[in-house]
C-alpha positions as a printed Julia matrix, in Angstrom:
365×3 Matrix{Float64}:
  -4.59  -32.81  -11.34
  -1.57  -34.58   -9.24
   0.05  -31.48   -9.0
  -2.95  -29.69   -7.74
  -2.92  -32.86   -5.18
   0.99  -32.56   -4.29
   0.5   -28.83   -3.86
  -2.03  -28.58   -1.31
  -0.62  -30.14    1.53
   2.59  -28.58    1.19
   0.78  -24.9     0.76
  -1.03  -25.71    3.72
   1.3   -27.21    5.77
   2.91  -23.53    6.0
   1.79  -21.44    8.71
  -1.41  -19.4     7.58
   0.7   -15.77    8.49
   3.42  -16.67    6.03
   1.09  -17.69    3.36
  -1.02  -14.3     3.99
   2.48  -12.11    3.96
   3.72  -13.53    1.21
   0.65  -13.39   -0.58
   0.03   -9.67    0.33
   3.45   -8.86   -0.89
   4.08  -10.72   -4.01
   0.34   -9.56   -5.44
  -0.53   -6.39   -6.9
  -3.57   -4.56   -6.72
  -6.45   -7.45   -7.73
  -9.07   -5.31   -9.6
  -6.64   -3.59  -11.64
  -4.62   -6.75  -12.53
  -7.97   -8.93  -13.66
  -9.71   -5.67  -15.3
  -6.21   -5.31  -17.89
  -5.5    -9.38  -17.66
  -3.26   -8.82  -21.34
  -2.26   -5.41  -20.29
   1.59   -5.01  -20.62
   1.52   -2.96  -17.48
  -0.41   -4.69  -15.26
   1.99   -7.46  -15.93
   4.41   -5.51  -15.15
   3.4    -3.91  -12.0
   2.75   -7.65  -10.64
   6.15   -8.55  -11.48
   7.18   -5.77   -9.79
   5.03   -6.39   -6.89
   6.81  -10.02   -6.94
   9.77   -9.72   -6.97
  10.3    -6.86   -4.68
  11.61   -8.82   -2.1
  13.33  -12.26   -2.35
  12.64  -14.26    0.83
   9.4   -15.9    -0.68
   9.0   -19.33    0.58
  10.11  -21.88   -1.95
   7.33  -24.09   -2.05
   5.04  -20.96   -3.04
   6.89  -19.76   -5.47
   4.84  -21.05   -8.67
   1.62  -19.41   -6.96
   2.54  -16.1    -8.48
   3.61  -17.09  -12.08
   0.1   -17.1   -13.46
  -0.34  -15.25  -16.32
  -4.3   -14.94  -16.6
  -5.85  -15.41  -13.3
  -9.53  -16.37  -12.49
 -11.99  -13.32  -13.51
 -14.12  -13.84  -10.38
 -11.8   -14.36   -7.87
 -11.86  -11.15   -5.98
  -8.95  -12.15   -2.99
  -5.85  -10.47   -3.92
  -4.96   -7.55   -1.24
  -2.52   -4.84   -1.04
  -2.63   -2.3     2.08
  -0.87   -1.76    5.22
  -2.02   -4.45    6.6
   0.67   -6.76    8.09
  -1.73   -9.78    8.22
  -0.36  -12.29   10.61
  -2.85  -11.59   13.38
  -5.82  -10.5    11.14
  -5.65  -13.18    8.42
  -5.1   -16.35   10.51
  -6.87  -19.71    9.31
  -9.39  -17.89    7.25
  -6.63  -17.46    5.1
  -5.76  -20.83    4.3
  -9.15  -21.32    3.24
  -8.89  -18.54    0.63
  -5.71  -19.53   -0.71
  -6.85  -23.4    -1.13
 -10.06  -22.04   -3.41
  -7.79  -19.79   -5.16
  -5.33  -22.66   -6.25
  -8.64  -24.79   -7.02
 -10.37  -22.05   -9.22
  -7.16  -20.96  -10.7
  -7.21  -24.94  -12.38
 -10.89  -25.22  -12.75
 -10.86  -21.83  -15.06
  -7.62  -23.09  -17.0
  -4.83  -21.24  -15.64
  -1.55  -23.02  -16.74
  -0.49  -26.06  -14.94
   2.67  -26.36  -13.42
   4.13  -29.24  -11.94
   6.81  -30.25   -9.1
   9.77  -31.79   -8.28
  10.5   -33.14   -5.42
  11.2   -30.03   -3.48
  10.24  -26.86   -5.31
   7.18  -25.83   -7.69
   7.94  -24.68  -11.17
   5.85  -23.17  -14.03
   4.65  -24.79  -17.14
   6.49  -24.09  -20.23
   3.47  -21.56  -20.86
   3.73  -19.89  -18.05
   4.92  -15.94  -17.63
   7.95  -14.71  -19.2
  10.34  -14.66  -16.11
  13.14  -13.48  -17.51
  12.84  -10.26  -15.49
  13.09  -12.85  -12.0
  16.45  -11.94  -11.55
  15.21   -8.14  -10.06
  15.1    -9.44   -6.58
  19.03  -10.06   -6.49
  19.9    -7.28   -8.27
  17.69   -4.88   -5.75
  19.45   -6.1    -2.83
  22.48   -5.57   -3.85
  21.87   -1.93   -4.94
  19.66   -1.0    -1.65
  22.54   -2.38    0.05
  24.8     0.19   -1.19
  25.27    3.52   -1.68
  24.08    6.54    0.37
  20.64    6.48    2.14
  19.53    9.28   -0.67
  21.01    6.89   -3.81
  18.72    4.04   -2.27
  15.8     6.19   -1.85
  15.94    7.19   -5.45
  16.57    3.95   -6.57
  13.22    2.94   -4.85
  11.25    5.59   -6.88
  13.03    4.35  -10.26
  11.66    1.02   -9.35
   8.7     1.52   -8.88
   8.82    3.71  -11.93
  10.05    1.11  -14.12
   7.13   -1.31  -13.45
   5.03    1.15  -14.1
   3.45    2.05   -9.9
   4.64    5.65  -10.63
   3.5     7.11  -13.56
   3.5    10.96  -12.13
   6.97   13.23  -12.52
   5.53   14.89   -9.46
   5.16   11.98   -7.36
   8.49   10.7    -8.64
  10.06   14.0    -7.21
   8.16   13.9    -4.08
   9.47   10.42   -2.97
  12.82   11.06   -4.18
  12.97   14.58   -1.57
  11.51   12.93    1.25
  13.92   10.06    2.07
  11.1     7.23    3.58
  14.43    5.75    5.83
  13.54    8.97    7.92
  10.22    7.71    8.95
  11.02    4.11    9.71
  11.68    2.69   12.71
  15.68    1.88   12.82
  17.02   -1.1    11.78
  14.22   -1.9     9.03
  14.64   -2.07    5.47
  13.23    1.39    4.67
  13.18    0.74    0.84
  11.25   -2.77    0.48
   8.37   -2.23   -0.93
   6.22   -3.69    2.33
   4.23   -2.16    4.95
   6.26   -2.24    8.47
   5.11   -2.38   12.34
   5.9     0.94   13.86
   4.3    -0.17   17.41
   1.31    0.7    18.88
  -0.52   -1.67   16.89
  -0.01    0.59   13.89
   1.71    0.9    10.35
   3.29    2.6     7.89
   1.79    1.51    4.59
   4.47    0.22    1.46
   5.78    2.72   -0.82
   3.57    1.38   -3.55
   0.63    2.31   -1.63
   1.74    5.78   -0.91
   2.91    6.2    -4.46
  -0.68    4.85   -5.5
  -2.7     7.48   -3.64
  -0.8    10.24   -3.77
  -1.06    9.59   -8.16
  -4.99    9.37   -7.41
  -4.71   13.12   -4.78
  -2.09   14.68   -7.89
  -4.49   17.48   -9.14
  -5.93   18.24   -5.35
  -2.51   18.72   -4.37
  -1.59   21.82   -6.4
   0.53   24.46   -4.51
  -1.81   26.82   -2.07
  -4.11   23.93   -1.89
  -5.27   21.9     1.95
  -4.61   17.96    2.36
  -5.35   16.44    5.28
  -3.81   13.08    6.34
  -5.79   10.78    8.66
  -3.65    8.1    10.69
  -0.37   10.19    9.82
   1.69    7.41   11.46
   5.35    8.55   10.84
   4.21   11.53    9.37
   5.6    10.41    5.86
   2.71   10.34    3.68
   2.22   14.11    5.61
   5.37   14.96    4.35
   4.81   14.48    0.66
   1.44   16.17    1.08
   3.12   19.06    2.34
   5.68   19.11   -0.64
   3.12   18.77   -3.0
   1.27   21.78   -1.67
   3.86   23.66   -0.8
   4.62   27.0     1.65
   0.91   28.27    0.12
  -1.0    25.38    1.03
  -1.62   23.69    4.17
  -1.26   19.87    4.74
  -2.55   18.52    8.1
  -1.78   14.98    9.48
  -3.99   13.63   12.24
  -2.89   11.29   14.88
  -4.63    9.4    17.65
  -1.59    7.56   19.82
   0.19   11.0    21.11
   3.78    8.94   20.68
   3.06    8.37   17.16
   2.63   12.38   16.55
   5.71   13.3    18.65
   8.11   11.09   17.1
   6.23   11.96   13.65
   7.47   15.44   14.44
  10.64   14.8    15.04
  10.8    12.42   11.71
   9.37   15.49    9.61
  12.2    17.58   11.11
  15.11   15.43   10.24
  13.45   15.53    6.19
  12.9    17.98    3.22
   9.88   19.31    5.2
  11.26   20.69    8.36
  11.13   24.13    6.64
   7.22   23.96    6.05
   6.62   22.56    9.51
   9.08   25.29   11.09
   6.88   28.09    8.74
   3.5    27.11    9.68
   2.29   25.06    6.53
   2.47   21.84    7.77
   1.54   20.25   11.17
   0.51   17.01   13.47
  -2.06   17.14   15.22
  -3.44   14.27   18.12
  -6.86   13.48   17.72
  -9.45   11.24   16.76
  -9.11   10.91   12.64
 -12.66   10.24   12.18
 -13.75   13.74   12.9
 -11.18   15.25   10.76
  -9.58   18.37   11.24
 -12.09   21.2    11.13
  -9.8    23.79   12.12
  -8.28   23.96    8.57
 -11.18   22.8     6.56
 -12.24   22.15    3.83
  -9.64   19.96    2.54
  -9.09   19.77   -1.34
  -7.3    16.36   -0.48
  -8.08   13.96    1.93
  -5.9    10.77    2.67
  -7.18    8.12    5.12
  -4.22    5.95    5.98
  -6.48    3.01    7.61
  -9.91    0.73    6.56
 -13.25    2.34    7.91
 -16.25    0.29    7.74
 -18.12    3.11    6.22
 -16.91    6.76    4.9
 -16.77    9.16    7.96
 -19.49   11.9     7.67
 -17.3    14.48    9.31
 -14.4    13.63    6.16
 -17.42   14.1     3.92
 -18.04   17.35    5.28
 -14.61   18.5     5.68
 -14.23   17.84    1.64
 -14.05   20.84   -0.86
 -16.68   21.0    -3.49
 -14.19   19.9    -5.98
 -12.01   18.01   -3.7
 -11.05   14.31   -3.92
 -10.72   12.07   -0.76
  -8.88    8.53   -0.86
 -10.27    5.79    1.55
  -9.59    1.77    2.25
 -13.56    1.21    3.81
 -14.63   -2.21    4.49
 -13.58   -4.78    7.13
 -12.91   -8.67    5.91
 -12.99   -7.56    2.08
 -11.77   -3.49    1.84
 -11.86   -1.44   -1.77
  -9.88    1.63   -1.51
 -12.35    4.31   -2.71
 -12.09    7.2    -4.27
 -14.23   10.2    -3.19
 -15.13   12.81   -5.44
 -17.38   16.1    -4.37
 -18.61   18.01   -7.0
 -19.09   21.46   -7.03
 -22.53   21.56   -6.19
 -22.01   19.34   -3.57
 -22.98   15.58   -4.31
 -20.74   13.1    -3.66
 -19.15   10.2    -6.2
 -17.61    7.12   -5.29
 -15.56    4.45   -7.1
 -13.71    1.46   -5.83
  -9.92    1.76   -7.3
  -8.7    -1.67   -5.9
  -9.15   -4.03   -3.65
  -6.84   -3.61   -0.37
  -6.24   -4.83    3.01
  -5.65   -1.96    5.78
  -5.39   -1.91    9.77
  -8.85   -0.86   10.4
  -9.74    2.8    11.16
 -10.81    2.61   15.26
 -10.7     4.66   18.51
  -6.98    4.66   19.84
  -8.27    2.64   22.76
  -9.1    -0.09   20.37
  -5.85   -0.1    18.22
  -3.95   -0.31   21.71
  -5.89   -3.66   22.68
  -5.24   -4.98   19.13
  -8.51   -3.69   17.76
């Protein structure tokens, strides 16, 4: 119990954004992680998810070397959401009862010394730590296309990507395109791309296009809500290729132009120059009617409740993929059967930018 006591005013003596940004980054998906607790590749994919990036704070850095974590805690987010401004003080409170049920439900101590946290002898294997390092120094290296691929292989290895396709995909369409300049395109974090909006982290985009795979099928239509950069529009288009038709929707009219000209500097300029793929501005909670119904359906921000016009937009057959909620978000998967009824299951929790009128996003929501 000292540790516990040493801990907490140092963890909250950090500002409650860096706790929430670190904790967003260095955590993978939380209902996959506790549902497969012993599974060798949900272990994996959090170490992956940890060590992506290597400017942790120091005095956090034994928060994410549990190895079993608390069954009921239901806290740990992934998204686009950069959480600085939407997290605030609430935060801290979340993190404190995590650190308090992770030692009331036995997670391994650790203990301190006089600067830094370390984990018990018990604690996870670590010897894969090192990844951070040896990331920076290849994504700081090599050609733009080298580092690209080296991001997919990454996420590969620790088990995010799991599809050949989707491997392929984000290895064509380099993600530095659709970034603004002077950011590390290949971290695997969501990044500001102004107007309030972002684009989400590669994991995220690997994740739903894996859960879209088999309504993505050449000749098939996707449609991409909150198309941002037009990235995620991009793979949709190379998944469905010339045949198909992928759509990306846009409310802030800047977003869409420069989305255009991001799309036409990438491995999709020939669909967008042929017809197949386009941005459109408009209000992404009505959809896109014009080239409905949609076998795939990607909403790129958290709506408090599944749009009825996306519903109705959906194939019988089709699949949409959705962050809905506001404080606590599940990303659900949408499933229409043929004769029309409707599934839903949560896949994990998340934390988006919510899904508003472009009026709100410009005030800050």
């Amino acid at each position: 119990m000292p540790g516990l006591l040493l801990l907490m005013p140092i963890s909250l003596s950090l500002p409650a954004g860096v706790i929430a940004y670190g904790y967003r980054n260095y955590s993978p998906p939380l209902k996959r992680l506790l549902a497969h607790n012993n599974n060798d590749t949900a272990l994996l994919r959090y170490l992956y998810l940890r060590s992506s990036c290597n400017n942790i704070p120091s005095q956090l850095t034994s928060l994410f070397f549990f190895k079993f974590f608390p069954t009921n805690l239901n806290c740990l987010l992934a998204g686009n959401s950069l959480f600085f401004r939407m997290e605030g003080n609430l935060f801290q409170v979340g993190w404190t009862c995590y650190v308090l049920l992770a030692f009331i439900s036995g997670t391994n101590y650790f203990h301190s010394s006089a600067t830094q946290f370390f984990p018990s002898p018990g604690a996870l294997d670590l010897q894969s730590q090192p990844i951070a390092i040896s990331n920076v120094e290849r994504f700081c290296s090599g050609s733009s296309i080298n580092k690209n691929k080296a991001m997919v292989e990454h996420l590969q290895h620790y088990g995010v990507i799991s599809s050949k396709k989707v491997s392929e995909v984000m290895e064509t369409i380099d993600r530095a395109l659709f970034v603004p300049d002077g950011t590390p395109a290949y971290v695997d974090s969501p990044m500001a791309i102004g107007y309030n909006a972002t684009i989400s982290a590669p994991h995220m985009h690997a994740t739903c296009l894996q859960l879209l795979e088999e309504n993505l099928k050449p000749g098939m239509h996707a449609l991409d809500v909150g198309s941002g950069t037009g990235y995620l529009t991009a793979c949709l288009a190379l998944m469905v290729g010339p045949q198909g038709r992928a759509v990306g929707v846009e409310h802030i009219p800047e977003l869409a132009n420069s989305s255009l000209k991001n799309i036409e500097k990438s491995a999709a300029a020939p669909l967008l120059k042929e017809g197949s793929l386009s941005i459109h501005v408009g209000d992404g909670r009505q959809g896109w009617p014009e080239f409905a119904p949609y076998d795939a359906i990607h909403v790129g921000a958290a709506a408090p409740e599944i749009p009825q016009p996306l519903l109705d937009q959906l194939k019988p057959g089709g699949r949409m993929v959705i962050p809905v909620g506001n404080i606590f978000q599940d990303l659900k998967v949408v499933d229409k059967k043929e004769d029309g009824s409707i599934s839903v299951r949560s896949e994990t929790s998340v934390r988006y930018v919510p899904l508003t009128s472009r009026d709100a996003q410009l005030r800050g929501y």
